[in-house]
C-alpha positions, 0 to 999 in steps of 0.5 A, spaced: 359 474 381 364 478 386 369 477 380 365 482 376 363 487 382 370 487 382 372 488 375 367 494 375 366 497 381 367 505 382 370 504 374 363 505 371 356 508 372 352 502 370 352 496 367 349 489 365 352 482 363 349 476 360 353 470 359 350 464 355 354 458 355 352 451 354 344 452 354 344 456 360 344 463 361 346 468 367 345 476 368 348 481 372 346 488 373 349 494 376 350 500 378 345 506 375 341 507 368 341 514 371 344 519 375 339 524 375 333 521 377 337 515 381 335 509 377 337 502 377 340 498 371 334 492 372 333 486 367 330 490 362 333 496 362 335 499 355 341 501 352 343 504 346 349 498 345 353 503 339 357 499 334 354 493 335 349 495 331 352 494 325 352 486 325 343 487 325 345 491 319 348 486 316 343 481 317 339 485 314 343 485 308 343 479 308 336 477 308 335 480 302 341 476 300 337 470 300 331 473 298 334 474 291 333 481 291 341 483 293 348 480 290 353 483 295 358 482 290 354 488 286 356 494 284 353 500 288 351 504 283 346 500 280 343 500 286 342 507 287 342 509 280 347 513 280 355 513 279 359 511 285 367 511 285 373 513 288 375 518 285 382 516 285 380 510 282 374 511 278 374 504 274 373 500 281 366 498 283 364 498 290 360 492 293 356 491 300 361 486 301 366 491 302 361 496 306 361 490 311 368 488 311 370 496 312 374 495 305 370 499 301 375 506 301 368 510 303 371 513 310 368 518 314 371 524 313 374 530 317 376 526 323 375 530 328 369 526 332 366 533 334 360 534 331 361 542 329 368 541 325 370 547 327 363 549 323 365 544 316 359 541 315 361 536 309 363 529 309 359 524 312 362 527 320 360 533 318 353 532 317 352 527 322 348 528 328 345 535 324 337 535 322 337 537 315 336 532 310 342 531 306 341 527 299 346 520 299 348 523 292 351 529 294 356 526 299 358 521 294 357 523 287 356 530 286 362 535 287 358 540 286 354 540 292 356 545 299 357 536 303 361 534 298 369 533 300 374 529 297 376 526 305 370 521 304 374 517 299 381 514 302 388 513 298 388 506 297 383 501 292 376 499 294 377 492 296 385 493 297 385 496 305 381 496 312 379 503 314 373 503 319 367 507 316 360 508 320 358 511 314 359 505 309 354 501 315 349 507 314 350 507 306 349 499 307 342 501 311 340 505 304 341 499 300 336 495 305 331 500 304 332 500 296 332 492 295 326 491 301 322 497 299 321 498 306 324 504 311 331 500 315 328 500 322 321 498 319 325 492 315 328 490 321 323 490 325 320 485 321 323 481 319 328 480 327 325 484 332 317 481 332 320 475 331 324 474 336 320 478 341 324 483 343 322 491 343 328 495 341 330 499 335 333 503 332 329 509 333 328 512 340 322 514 340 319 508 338 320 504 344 315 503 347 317 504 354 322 510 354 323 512 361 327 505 360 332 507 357 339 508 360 342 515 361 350 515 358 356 518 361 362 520 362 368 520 367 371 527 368 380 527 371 379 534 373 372 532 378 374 525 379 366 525 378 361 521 373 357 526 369 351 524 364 353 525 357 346 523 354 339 522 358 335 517 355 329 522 354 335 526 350 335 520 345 328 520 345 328 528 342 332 527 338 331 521 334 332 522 327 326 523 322 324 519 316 328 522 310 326 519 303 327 513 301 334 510 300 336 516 304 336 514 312 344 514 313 344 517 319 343 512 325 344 505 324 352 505 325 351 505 332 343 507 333 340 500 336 336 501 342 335 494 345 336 490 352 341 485 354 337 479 354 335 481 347 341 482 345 343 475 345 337 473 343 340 475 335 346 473 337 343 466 339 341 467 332 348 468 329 350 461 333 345 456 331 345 456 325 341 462 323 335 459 328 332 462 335 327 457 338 325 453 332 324 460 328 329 460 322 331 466 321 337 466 317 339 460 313 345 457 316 349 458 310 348 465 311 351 465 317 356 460 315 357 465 309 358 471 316 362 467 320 367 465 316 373 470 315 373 475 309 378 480 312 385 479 315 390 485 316 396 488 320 391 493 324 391 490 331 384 493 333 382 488 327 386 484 326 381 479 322 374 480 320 367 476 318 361 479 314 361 484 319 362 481 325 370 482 328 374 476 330 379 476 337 383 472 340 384 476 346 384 471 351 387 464 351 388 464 343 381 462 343 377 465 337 371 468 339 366 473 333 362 478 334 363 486 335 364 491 341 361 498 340 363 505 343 360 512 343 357 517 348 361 514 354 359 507 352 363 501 352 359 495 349 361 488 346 358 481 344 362 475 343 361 468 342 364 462 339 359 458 334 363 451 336 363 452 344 356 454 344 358 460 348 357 468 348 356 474 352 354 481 351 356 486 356 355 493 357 357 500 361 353 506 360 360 510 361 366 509 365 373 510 367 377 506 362 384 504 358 386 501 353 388 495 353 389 491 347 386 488 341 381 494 340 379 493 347 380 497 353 382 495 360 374 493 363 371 490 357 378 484 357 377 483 364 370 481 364 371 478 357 377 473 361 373 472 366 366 470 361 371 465 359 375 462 364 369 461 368 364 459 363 367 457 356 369 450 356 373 447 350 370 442 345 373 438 340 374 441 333 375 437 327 375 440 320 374 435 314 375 436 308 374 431 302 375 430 295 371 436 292 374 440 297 368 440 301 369 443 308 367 443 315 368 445 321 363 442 326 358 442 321 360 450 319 361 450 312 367 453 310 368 456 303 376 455 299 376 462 296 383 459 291 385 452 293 389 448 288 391 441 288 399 439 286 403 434 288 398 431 292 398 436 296 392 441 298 395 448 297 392 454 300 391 461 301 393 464 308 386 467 309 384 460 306 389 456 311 386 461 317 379 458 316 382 451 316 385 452 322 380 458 325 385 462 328 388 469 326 395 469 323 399 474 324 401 480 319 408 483 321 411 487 314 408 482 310 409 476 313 405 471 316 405 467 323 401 462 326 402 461 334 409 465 334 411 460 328 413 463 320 409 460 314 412 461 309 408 462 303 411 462 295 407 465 290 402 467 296 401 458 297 402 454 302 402 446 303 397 444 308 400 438 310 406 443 311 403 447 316 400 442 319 407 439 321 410 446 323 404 446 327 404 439 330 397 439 328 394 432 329 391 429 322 389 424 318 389 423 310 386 417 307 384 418 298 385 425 299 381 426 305 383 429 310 381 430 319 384 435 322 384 436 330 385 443 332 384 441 339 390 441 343 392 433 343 391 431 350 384 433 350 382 429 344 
């Protein structure tokens, strides 16, 4: 691991790696969970892992999906009982697939991310991190309310664009509690973390050995010197109280406390079909549902999307699925590839970083390259597709939103074809291009067959079923 000492030394405070890839898994620590009181990161060390959060969130949803007592494809509204619209588009429903795609034009508000907002407490930015209680309704639905501002809803349609929203996640939590009857954090405990054994949470003061808990940092230009954002005895304090059912918004965009080593546990969860060591937890085509894309757009830092889960292409052209995660100092993210069986979490507490590219910074690509160079080894990829349009990739089932048959020829969507081809198109001035390579769409179709000669794309069809070989020919 000299590699990784030497990506990271004297550019963060601490930090902790665990790749996991073809069945085995290896873990570095480094550095300090504290300053203060000089502790080391060790194995068990527990990090608040920011945005990363909100893939557990989803799962969660999800689950309730399964169980029936939740349709993503719903309207809010009839979830909480009251009336909840864009005002500029009041005739267009909100649903909890759009809260976990970031479509769902609910944003944040004000976007100054200081707390204080030169003192404007309205909005979800305005009242996160307060104590007091602030009803849902009044930041959705009730004009009238002194936390009521028109900056919580964007200019475009629900469903219409991407804007990234820690308050869609945290409204989506209020929809776990609603349908599970259950406070969020005891609902994921539940039904993930006691399961899988692991001891985290999305309430700090609930870990069961706080001193455990990493500090966070930042990196001051005018010392040159780390200084300590958060201690982890702060976040203890601080936690935020049970407000009443349906209402605990606050926290789980970025609140989840938990190890690295557990941390895979749930992404191990997400790469073998919704099962952790003979524990199902997930049916599997809830995570094929995950795992496909819902989302693609011109935003360089998210470029594509799953049910929650981001979708890069930073190294090599190689798909990879999961989060990255930011916030008091902290740079975190989990990746993985489902085909290769391969994935990796990282996190530093607080660092000297850039921005790099792909909504990564200049630490988190270069230990993400050297996860994959190093330990992500290639796999044949087949797509089938038969005459029901029933399609596979590796056994991950694929669902066509809008395919139509014509000429003997299967013609597909371009959020279709790149699920076909798992990879991520790119937009640029509402045209499209694979490898570099224009796609030319009539009528937003394309022939698949005509894309997979552009692309030189080996295949076989025989009575309308087909076998597309995605890796590279020389190594089929």
């Amino acid at each position: 691991m000299e590699k990784v000492y030497d990506i990271i030394k004297n550019k963060v405070v601490g930090a902790q790696l665990v790749i996991y890839s073809d069945s085995k898994q290896i873990q570095y620590n480094y550095g300090k969970s504290s300053l203060i009181d000089n502790k080391e990161v060790l194995n068990d060390t527990i990090f608040r892992i920011a945005s990363i959060s909100k893939v557990v969130v989803s799962m969660a949803a999800l689950k309730l999906t399964e169980e029936g007592k939740l349709d993503i494809n719903s309207d809010i509204s009839s979830i909480f009982g009251f009336k909840i619209r864009n005002p500029k588009y009041p005739n267009d429903i909100i649903t909890p697939k759009m809260l976990m795609l970031h479509t769902s034009s609910i944003i944040d508000g004000y976007n100054d991310e200081d707390l204080t907002h030169e003192g404007i407490e309205k909005g979800y930015n305005g009242v996160n991190g307060r104590t007091y209680y602030v009803p849902l309704e009044d930041l959705l639905s009730n004009e009238t309310s002194k936390y009521y501002t028109d900056k919580t809803f964007a200019d475009y349609r629900p469903g219409e664009k991407f804007s990234y929203s820690n308050f869609g996640t945290g409204i989506l939590a209020c929809i776990v509690e609603i349908c599970s009857g259950k406070l969020f954090n005891d609902y994921v405990t539940e039904v993930f973390f006691n399961p899988l054994k692991i001891y985290a949470s999305f309430k700090a003061n609930q870990i069961k050995n706080p001193s455990k808990i990493s500090d966070t940092f930042y990196y001051d230009n005018l010392t040159n010197k780390f200084i300590t954002s958060r201690t982890g005895k702060s976040f203890v304090e601080n936690t935020y109280i049970n407000y009443p059912h349906g209402q605990n918004f606050r926290g789980p965009a970025g609140g989840l406390f938990i190890s690295m080593p557990d941390l895979v546990k749930i992404m191990k969860v997400l790469l073998h079909d919704g099962v952790y060591e003979d524990i199902q937890l997930l049916k599997k085509e809830t995570v094929d549902l995950m795992l496909s894309m819902h989302y693609l757009g011109p935003d360089e830092d998210y470029l594509a999307k799953g049910l929650q889960l981001k979708f890069i292409d930073a190294v090599d052209s190689i798909l990879l699925k999961g989060h990255t995660g930011s916030a008091y100092g902290v740079s975190s993210f989990m990746f993985f590839s489902k085909e290769a069986d391969f994935g990796v979490c990282f996190i530093a507490n607080g660092g000297n970083f850039k921005d790099h590219k792909l909504g990564l910074n200049d630490n988190q690509y270069k230990i993400l390259e050297f996860a994959q160079k190093t330990y992500l080894k290639e796999v044949i990829k087949v797509v089938t597709i038969d005459q029901t349009l029933n399609v596979n990739l590796n056994n991950r089932k694929i669902i066509l939103n809008q395919p139509k048959q014509k000429y003997d020829c299967l013609y597909l969507s371009i959020m279709d074809l790149a699920n076909v081809l798992d990879v991520i198109p790119r937009i640029n001035k509402e045209e499209y291009f694979i490898n570099g390579i224009k796609i030319s769409m009539v009528d937003e179709y394309v022939c698949l067959e005509d894309v997979l000669k552009i692309l030189k794309i080996k295949y076989l069809k025989e009575k309308g079923n087909y076998q597309i070989y995605l890796t590279k020919e020389e190594n089929l």
